[in-house]
C-alpha positions as CSV (number, residue, x, y, z in Angstrom):
1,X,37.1,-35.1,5.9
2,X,33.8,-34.8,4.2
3,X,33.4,-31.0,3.6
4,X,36.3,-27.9,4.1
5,X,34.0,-25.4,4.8
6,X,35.2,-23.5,8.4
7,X,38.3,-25.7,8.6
8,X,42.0,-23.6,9.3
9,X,44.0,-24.5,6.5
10,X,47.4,-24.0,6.5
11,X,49.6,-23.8,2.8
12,X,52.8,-23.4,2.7
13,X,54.5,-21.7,-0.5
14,X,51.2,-20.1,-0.7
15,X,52.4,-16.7,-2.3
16,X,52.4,-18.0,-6.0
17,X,52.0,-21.5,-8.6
18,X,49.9,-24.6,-7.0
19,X,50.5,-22.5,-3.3
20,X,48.4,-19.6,-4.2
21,X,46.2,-21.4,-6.7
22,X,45.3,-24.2,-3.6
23,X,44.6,-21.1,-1.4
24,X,41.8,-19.5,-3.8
25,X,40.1,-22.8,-4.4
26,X,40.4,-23.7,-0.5
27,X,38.7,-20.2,-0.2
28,X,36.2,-20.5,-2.4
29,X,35.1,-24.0,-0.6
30,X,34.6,-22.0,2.9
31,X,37.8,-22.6,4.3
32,X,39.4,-20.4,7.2
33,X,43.6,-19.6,5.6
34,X,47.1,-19.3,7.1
35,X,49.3,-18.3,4.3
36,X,53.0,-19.1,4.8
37,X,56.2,-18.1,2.3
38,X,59.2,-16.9,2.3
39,X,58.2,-14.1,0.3
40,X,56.1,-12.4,2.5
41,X,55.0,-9.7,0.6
42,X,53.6,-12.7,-2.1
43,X,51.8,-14.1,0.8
44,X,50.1,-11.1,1.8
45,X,49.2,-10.1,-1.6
46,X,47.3,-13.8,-1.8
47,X,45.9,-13.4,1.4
48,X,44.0,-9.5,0.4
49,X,42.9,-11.1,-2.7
50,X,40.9,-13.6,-0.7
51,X,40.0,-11.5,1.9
52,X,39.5,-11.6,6.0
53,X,39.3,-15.2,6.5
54,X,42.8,-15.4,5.5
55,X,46.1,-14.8,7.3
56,X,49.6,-14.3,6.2
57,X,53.1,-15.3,7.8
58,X,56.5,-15.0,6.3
59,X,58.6,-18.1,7.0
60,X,61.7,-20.1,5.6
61,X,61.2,-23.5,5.7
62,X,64.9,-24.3,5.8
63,X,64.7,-23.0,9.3
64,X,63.6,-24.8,12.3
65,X,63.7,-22.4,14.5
66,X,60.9,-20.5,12.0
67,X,59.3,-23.2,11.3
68,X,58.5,-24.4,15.1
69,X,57.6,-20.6,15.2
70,X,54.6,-20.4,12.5
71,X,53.3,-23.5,14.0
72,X,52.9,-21.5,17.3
73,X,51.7,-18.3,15.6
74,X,49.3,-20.2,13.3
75,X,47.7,-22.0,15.9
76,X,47.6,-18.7,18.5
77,X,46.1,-16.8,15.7
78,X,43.6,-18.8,13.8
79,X,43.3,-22.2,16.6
80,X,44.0,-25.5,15.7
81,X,45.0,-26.4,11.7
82,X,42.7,-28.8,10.5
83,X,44.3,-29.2,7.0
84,X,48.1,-29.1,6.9
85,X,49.4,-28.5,3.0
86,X,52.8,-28.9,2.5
87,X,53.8,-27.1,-0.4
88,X,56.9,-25.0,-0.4
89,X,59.7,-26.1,-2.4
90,X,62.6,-25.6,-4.5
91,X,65.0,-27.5,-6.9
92,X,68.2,-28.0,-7.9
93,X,68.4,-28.7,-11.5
94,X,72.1,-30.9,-12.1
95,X,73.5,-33.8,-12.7
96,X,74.6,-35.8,-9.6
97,X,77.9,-35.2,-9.7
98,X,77.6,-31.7,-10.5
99,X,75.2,-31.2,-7.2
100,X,77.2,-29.4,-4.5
101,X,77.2,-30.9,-0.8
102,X,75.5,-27.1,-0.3
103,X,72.9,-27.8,-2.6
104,X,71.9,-31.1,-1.6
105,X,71.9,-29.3,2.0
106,X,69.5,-27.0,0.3
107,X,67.0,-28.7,-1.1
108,X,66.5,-31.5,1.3
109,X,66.6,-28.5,3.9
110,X,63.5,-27.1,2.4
111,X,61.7,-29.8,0.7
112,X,62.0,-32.8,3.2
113,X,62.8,-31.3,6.3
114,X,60.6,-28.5,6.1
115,X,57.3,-30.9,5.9
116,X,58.7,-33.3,8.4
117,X,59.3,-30.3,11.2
118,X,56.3,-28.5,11.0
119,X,53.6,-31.8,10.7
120,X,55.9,-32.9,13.9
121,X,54.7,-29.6,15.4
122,X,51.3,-29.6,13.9
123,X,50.4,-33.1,14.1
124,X,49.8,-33.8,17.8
125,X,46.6,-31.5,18.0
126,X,45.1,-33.4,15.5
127,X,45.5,-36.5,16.9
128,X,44.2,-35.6,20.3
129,X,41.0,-34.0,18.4
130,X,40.9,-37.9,16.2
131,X,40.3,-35.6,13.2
132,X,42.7,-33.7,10.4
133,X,44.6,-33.8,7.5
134,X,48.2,-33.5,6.2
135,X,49.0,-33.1,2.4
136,X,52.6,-33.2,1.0
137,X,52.9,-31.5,-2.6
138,X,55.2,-34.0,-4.1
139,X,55.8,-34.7,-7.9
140,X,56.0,-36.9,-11.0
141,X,59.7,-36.8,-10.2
142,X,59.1,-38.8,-6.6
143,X,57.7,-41.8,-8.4
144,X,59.8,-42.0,-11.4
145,X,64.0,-41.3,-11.8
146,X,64.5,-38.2,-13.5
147,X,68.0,-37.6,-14.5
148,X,69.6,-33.9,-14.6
149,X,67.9,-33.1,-11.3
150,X,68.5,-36.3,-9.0
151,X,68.7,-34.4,-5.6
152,X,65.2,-32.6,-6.7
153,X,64.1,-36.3,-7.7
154,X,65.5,-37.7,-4.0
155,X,63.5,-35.1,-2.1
156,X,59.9,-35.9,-3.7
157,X,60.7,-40.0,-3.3
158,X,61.2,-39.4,0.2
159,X,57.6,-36.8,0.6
160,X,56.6,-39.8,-1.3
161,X,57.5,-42.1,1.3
162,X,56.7,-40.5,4.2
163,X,53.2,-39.8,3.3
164,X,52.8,-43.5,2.8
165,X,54.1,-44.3,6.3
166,X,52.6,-42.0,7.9
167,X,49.2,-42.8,6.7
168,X,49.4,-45.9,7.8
169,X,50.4,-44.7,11.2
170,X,47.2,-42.3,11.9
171,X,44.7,-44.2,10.0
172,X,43.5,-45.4,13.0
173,X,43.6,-42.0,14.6
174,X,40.9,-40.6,12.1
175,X,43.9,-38.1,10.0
176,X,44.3,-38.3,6.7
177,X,47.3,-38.0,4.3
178,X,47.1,-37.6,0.7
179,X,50.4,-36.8,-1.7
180,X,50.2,-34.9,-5.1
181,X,52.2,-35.8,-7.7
182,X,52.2,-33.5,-10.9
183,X,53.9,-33.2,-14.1
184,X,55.5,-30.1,-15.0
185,X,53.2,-27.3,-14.0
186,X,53.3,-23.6,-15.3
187,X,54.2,-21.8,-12.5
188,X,57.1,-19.8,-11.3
189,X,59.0,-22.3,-10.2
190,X,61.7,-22.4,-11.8
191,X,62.7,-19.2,-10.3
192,X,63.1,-21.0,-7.0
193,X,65.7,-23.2,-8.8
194,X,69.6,-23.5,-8.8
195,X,71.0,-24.5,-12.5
196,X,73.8,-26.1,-13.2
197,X,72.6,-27.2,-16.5
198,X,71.9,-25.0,-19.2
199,X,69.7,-27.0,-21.6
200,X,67.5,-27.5,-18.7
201,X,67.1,-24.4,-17.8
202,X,66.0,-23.2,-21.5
203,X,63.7,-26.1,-21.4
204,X,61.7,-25.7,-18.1
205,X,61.5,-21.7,-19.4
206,X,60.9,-22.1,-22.7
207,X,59.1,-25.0,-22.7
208,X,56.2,-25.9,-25.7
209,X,53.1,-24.3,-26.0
210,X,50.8,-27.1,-25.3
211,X,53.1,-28.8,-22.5
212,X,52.3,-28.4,-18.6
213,X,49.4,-28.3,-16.0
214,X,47.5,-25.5,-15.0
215,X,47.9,-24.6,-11.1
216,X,44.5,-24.4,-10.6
217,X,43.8,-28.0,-11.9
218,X,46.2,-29.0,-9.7
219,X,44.6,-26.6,-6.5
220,X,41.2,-28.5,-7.2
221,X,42.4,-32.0,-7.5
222,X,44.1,-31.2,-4.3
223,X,41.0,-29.9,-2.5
224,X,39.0,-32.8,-3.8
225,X,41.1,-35.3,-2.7
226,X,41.5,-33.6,0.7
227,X,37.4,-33.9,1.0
228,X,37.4,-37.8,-0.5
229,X,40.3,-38.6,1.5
230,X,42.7,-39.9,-1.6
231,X,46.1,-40.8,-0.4
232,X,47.4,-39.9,-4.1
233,X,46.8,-37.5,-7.1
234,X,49.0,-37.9,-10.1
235,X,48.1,-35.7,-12.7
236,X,49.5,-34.8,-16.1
237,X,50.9,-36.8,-19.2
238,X,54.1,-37.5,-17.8
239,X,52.2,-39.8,-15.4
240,X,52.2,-42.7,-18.6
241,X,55.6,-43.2,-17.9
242,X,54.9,-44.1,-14.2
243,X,52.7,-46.8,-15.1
244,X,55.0,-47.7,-17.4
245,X,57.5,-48.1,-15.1
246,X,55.5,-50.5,-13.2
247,X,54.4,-52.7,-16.3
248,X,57.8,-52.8,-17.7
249,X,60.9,-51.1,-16.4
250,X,63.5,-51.7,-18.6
251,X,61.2,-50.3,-21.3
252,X,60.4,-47.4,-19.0
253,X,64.4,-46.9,-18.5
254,X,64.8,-46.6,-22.1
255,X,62.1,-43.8,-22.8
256,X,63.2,-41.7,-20.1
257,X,66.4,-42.0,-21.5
258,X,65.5,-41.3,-24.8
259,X,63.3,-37.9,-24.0
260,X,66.4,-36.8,-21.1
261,X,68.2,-36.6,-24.5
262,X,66.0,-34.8,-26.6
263,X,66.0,-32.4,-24.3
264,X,69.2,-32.1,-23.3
265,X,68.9,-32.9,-19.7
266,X,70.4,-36.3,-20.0
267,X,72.8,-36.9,-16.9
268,X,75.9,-37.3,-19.5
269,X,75.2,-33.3,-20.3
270,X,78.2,-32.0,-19.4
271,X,79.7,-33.6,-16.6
272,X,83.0,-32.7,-17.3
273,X,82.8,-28.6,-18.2
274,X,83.0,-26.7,-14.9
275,X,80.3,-26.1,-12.7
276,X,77.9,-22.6,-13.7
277,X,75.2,-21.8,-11.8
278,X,72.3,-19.6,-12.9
279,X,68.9,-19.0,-11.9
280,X,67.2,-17.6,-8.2
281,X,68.1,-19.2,-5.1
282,X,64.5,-18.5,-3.5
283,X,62.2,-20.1,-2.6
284,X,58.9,-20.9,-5.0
């Protein structure tokens, strides 16, 4: 997909962080915008600042009922989506023994099943027009073990996945599918998280001045790579220890180890105290 000008877009999670940020550059590039979120006020406000080429639905991608829904509205409002960005998620930020059944059910509820429903519903259109394009906002944490939030970690390896496969399978078809996978990126996120570990939580809102991503580099990679056709964007620093992971994994293994513990997110932190959970259980 050579140029985005006049093309229906549709971004999920669009009411703040990488969402919104993806939206204003999309936007600025000519592109026609369905704006999805569970905060629904959040969406709207994204969708005024860009003005009337942009639409705005309230949606939780945990459900499939809503989710088979926006893909019906979407469509009956704005036509076909030619660019499908799969944003939304959430994360659950605790060891693996200290993950409840619920949370797992959570997160994978939201951040795997949500993609996987609505490019089922979206999907077909494209491939009876041979043209489109489906993104799946993945991160650093998909292509490298991160311990203290394995089920986060085991949602983004499988977006990871399934971009891959599925790439392969509409190649031929004339669709595209590229994955992102930042860093740590200053957004809100973490207010779309469930804790049940303090030290992270301190460090992912609290963390050092010079340390994280902007959203709107992330946004234009994104759009760039949508236009090139790039099946993968990693960005940030963190992204060294990915390629160190491929050169030499048992050295990888040790860093990781080493900085989990610095920080205090090490998957030994606290696996015997009682469970405590803090943070927002909404979406980001």
């Amino acid at each position: 997909m050579t140029s985005i000008k006049g093309r229906h877009v549709l971004i999920t999670g669009a009411a703040s962080g990488i969402g919104k940020a993806t939206a204003i550059e999309l936007a600025r590039r000519g592109a026609r915008l369905s704006l999805a979120d569970i905060d629904g006020a959040g969406a709207t406000a994204t969708a005024r600042a860009i003005g009337s080429e942009a639409r705005a639905y309230e949606v939780d991608m945990a459900s499939e009922a809503l989710v088979a829904e926006l893909a019906s509205r979407v469509s009956a409002d704005g036509g076909p989506v030619d660019v499908l960005v799969n944003n939304a998620g959430v994360s659950v930020m605790a060891p693996f023994l200290r993950t409840s059944v619920a949370d797992w059910e959570w997160v994978q509820a939201v951040n795997v099943w949500g993609p996987i429903r609505l490019t089922r519903a979206l999907l077909p259109a494209m491939l009876e027009r041979g043209a489109g394009h489906v993104v799946m906002v993945a991160s650093l944490a998909g292509l490298v073990g991160a311990p203290g939030m394995v089920a986060y970690g085991t949602t983004k390896f499988a977006l990871v996945g399934f971009a891959e496969a599925l790439r392969l399978e509409v190649a031929d078809a004339g669709i595209g599918v590229t994955v992102v996978c930042p860093g740590f990126v200053r957004t809100n996120f973490a207010k779309a998280s469930r804790y049940d570990n303090r030290d992270f939580r301190r460090f992912l809102d609290q963390p050092p001045s010079w340390y994280g991503l902007p959203a709107e580099l992330v946004a234009t990679r994104l759009a760039d790579a949508v236009a090139s056709g790039d099946p993968l964007v990693v960005l940030g620093p963190e992204k060294l220890g990915w390629w160190l992971k491929r050169l030499a994994p048992e050295v990888a293994f040790a860093v990781t180890r080493w900085a989990a513990r610095r920080a205090g997110i090490g998957a030994d932190s606290g696996f015997a105290s009682p469970a405590h959970k803090e943070g927002s259980h909404d979406h980001g």
